[in-house]
C-alpha positions in Angstrom: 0.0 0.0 0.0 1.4 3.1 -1.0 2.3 5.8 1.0 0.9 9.3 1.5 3.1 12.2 0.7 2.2 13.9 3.8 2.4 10.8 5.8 5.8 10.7 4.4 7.1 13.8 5.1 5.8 13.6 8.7 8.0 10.6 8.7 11.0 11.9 7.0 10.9 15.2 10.0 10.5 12.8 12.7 13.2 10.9 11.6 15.5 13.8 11.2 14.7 15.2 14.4 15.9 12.2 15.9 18.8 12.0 13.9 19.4 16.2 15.2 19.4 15.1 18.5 21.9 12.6 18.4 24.5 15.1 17.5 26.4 17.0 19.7 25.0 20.5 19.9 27.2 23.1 18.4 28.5 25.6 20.4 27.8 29.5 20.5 30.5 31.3 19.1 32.9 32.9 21.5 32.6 36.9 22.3 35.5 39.1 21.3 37.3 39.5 24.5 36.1 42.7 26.7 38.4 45.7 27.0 38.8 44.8 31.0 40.2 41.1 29.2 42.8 42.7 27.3 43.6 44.3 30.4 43.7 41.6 32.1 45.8 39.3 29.5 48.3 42.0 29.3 48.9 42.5 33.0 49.1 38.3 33.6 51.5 38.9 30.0 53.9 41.2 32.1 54.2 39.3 35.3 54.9 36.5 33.5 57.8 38.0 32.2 58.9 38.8 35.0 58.9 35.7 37.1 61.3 33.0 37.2 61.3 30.7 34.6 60.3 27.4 36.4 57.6 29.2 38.1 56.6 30.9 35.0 56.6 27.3 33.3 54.2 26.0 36.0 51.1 28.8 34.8 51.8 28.6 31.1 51.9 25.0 31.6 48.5 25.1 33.2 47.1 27.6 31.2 48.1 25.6 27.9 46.3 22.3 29.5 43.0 24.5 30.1 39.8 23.0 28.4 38.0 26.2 27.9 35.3 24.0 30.1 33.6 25.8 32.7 34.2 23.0 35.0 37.8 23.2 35.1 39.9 24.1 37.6 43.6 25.7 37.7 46.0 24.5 40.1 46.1 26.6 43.3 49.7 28.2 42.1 48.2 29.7 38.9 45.3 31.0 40.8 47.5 33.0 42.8 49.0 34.6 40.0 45.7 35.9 39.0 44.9 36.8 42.4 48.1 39.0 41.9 47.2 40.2 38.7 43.8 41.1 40.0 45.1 43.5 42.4 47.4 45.1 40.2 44.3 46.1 38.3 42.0 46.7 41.0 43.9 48.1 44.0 46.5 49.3 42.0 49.4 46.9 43.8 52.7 46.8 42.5 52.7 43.4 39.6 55.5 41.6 41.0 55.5 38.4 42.4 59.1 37.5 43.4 60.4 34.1 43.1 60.9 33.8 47.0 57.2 34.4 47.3 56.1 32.2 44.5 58.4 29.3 46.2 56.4 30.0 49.5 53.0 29.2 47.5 54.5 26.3 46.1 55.7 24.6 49.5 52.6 24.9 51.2 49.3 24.6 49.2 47.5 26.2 52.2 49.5 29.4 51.7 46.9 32.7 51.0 48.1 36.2 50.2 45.9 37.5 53.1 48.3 39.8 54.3 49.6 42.9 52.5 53.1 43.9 52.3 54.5 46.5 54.9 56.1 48.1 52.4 54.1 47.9 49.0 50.5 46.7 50.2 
């Protein structure tokens, strides 16, 4: 027995729908980044320039194994960095984090730049 032509085409939609949401969704296109980014990007630029090389190693290494996935988390060394980026931008602190500091965050996992320099804030 033959076939309607609408029946069909019902048929043919349903059948695509199902094979639509099989696949993985495409997604969004990513914004250009903000100007407060580029600000951002260029400070964490300059500190890493400035840091030793094995610690500066440790963030681009980390920053290079980042999945773009909102779920993933830096290691606690990294976030520091951007915690001292943050408050070169923000507070207006000097962007320097010396290697004798950056060894102290690396000993102890625990260690938290709660307190402000004497000299620099």
């Amino acid at each position: 027995m033959p076939v309607s032509t609408s029946t069909g085409m019902r048929s043919l939609i349903r059948r695509i729908a199902k094979l639509e949401a099989r696949l993985l969704p495409v997604p969004p296109p990513c914004l250009p980044p903000s100007a407060e980014d580029l600000r951002f990007q260029d400070a964490l630029k300059r500190l890493l320039e400035r840091m030793e090389p094995q610690h500066r190693s440790l963030v681009v290494e980390d920053l290079n194994n980042c999945t773009g996935r909102l779920d993933y988390r830096f290691n606690p060394f990294t976030s520091i960095v951007f915690y001292y980026v943050s408050q070169h931008l923000n507070a207006h602190r000097p962007l320097e984090l010396p290697g004798a500091v950056a060894s102290i965050y690396l000993e102890d996992p625990d260690a938290r730049p709660e307190h402000d320099c004497a000299d620099c804030g």
